[in-house]
Backbone as JSON Lines, residues from 0, in Angstrom:
{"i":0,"aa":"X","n":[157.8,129.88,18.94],"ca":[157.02,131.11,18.88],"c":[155.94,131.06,17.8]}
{"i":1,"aa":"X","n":[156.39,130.21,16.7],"ca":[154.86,130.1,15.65],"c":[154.03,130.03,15.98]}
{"i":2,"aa":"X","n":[153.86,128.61,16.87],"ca":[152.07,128.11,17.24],"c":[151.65,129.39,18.11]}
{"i":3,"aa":"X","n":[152.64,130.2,19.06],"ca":[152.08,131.36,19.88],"c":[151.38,132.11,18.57]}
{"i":4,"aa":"X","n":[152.37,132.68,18.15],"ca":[151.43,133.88,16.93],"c":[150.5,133.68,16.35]}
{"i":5,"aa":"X","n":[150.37,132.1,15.85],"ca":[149.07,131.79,15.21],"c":[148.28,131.29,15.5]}
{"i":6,"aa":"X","n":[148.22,131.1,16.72],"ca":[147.05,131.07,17.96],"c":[146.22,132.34,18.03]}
{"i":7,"aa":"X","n":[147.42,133.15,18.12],"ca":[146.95,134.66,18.6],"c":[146.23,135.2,17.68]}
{"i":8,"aa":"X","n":[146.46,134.88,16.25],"ca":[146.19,135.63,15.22],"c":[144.66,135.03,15.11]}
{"i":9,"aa":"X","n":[144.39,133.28,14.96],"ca":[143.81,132.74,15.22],"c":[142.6,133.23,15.99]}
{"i":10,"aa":"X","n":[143.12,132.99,17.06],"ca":[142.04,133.23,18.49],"c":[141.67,135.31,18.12]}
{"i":11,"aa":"X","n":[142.41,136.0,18.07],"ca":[141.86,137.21,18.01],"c":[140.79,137.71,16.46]}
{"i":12,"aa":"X","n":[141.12,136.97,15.97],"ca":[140.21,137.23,14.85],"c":[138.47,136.19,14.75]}
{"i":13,"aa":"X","n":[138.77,134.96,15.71],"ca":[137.52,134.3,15.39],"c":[136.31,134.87,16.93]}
{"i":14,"aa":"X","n":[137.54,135.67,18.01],"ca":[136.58,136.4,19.35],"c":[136.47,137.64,19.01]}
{"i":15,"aa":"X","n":[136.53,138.69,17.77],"ca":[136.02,139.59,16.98],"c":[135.05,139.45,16.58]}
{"i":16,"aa":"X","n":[134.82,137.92,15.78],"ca":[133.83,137.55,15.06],"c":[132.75,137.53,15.95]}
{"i":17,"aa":"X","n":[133.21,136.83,17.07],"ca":[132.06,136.5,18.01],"c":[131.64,137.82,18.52]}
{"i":18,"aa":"X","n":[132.43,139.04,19.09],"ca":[132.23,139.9,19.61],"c":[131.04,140.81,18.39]}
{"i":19,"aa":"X","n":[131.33,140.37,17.52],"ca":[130.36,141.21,17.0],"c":[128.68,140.19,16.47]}
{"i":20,"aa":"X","n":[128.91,139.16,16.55],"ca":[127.68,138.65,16.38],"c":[127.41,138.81,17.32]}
{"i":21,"aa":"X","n":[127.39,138.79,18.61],"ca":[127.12,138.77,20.06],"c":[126.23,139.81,20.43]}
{"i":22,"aa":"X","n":[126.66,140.96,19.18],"ca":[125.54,141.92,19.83],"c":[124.13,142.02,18.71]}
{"i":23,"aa":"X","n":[123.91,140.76,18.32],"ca":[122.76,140.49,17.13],"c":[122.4,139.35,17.89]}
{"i":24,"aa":"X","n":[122.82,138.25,18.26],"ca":[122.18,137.36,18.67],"c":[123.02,136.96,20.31]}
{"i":25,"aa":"X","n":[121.91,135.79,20.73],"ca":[122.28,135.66,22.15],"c":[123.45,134.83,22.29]}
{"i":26,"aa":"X","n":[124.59,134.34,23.01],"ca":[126.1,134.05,23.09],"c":[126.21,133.49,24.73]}
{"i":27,"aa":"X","n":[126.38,132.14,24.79],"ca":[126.26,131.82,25.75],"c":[128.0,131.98,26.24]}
{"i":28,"aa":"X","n":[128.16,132.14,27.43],"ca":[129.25,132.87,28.77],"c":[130.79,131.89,27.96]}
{"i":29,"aa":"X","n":[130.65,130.28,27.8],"ca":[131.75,129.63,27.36],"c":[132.42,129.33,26.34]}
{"i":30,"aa":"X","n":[131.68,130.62,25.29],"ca":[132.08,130.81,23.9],"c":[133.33,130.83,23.46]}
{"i":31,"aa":"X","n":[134.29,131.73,24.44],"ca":[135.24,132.37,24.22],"c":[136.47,131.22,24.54]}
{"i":32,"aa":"X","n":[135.9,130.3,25.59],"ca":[137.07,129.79,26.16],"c":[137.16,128.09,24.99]}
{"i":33,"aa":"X","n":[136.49,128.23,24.62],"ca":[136.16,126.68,23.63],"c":[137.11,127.42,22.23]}
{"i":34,"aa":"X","n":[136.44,128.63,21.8],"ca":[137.4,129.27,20.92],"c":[138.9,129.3,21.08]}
{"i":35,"aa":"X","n":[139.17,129.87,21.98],"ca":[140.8,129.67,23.01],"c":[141.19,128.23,22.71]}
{"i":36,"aa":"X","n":[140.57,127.19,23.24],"ca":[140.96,125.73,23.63],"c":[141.38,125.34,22.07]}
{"i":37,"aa":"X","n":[139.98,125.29,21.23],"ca":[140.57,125.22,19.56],"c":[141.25,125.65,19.19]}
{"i":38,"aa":"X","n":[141.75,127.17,19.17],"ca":[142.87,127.78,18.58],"c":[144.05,127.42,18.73]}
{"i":39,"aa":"X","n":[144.38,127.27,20.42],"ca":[145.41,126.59,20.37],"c":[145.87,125.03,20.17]}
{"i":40,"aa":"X","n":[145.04,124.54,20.27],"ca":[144.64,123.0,19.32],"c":[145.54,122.85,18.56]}
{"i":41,"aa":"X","n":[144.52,124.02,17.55],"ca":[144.5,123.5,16.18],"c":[146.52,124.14,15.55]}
{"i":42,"aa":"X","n":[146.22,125.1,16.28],"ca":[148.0,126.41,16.22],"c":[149.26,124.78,16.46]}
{"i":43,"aa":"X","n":[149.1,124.51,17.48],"ca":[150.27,123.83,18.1],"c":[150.08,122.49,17.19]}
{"i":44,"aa":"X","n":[148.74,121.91,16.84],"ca":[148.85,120.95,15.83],"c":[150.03,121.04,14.7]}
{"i":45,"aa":"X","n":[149.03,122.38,13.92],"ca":[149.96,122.28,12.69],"c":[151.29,122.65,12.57]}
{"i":46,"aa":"X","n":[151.71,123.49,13.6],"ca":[152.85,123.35,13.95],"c":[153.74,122.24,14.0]}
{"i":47,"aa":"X","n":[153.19,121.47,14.94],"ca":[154.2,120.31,14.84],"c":[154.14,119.18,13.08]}
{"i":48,"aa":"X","n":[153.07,119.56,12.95],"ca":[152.98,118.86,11.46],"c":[154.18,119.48,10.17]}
{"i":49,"aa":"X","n":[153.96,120.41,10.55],"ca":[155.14,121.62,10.16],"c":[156.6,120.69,10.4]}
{"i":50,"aa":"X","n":[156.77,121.21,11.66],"ca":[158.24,121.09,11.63],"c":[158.83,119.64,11.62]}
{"i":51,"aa":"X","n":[157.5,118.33,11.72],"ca":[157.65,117.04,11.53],"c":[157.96,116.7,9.65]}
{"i":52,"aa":"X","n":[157.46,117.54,8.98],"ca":[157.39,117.32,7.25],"c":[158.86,118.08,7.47]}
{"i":53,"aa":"X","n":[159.1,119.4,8.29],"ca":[160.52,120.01,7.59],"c":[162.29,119.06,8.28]}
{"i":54,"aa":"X","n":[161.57,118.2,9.21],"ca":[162.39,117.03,8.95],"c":[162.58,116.24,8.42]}
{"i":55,"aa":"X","n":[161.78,115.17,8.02],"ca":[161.61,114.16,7.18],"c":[162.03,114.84,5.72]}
{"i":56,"aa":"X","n":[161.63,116.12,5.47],"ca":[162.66,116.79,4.15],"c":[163.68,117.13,4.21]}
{"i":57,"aa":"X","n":[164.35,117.45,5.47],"ca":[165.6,117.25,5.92],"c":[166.24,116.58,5.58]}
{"i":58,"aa":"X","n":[165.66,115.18,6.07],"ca":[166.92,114.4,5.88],"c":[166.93,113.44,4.28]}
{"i":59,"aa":"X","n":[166.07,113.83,3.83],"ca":[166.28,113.32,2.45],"c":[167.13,113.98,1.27]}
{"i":60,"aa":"X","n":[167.32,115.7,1.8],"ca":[167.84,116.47,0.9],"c":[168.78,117.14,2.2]}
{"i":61,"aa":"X","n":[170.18,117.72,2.04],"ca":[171.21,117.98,2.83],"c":[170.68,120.09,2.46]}
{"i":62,"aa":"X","n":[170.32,120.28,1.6],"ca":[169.98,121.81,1.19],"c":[168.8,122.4,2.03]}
{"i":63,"aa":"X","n":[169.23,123.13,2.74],"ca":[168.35,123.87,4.0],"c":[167.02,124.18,3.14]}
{"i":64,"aa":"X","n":[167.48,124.61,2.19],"ca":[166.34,125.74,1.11],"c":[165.3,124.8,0.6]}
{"i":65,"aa":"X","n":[165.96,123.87,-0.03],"ca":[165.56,123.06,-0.44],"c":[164.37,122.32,0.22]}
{"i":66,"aa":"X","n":[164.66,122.32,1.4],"ca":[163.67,121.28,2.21],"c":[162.46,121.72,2.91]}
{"i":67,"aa":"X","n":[162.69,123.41,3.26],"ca":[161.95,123.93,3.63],"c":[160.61,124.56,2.16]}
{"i":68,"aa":"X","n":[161.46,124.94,0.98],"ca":[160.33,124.98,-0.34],"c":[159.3,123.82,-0.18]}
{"i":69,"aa":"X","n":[160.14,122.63,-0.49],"ca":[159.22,121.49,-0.01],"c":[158.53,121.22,0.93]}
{"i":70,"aa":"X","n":[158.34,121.51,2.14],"ca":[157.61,121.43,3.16],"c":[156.33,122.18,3.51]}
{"i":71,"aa":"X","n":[156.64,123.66,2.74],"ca":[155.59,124.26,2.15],"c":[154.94,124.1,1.08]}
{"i":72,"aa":"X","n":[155.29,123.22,0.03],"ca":[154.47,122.94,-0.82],"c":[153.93,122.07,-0.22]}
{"i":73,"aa":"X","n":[154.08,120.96,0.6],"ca":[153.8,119.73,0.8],"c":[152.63,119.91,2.41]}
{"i":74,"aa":"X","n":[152.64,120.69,3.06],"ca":[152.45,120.84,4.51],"c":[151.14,120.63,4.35]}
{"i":75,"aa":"X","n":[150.38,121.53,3.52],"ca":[148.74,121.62,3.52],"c":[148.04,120.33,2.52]}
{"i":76,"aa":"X","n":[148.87,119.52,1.49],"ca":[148.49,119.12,0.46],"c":[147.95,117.63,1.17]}
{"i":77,"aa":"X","n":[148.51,117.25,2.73],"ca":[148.37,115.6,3.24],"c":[146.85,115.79,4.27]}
């Protein structure tokens, strides 16, 4: 369900953006769907980058807590 939400969150905030430049300048018809295609790209990418680091910290440390702190420190830093 992550990559869904942060697609969504993603995708609805950058076709706002567009929706409102759109009415200042001209916006050609396949804007929206290239936006879509990236969002979820980029959503389901880091996702799996995600839950690929909160394994590999897994199995080095047996502490649930533990591995997941680390994975968030570590997720954005590679």
């Amino acid at each position: 369900m992550i990559p869904y939400l942060f697609a969504a969150a993603t995708i609805s905030l950058s076709i706002g953006t567009i929706y409102l430049l759109s009415h200042k300048f001209l916006m050609v018809s396949y804007i929206p769907n290239i936006v879509e295609l990236i969002g979820f790209g980029l959503a389901i990418d880091y996702s799996l980058l995600i839950v690929h680091r909160f394994r590999s910290e897994l199995r080095m440390e047996d502490n649930v807590e533990s591995a997941i702190e680390r994975t968030m420190e570590t997720a954005a830093a590679r």
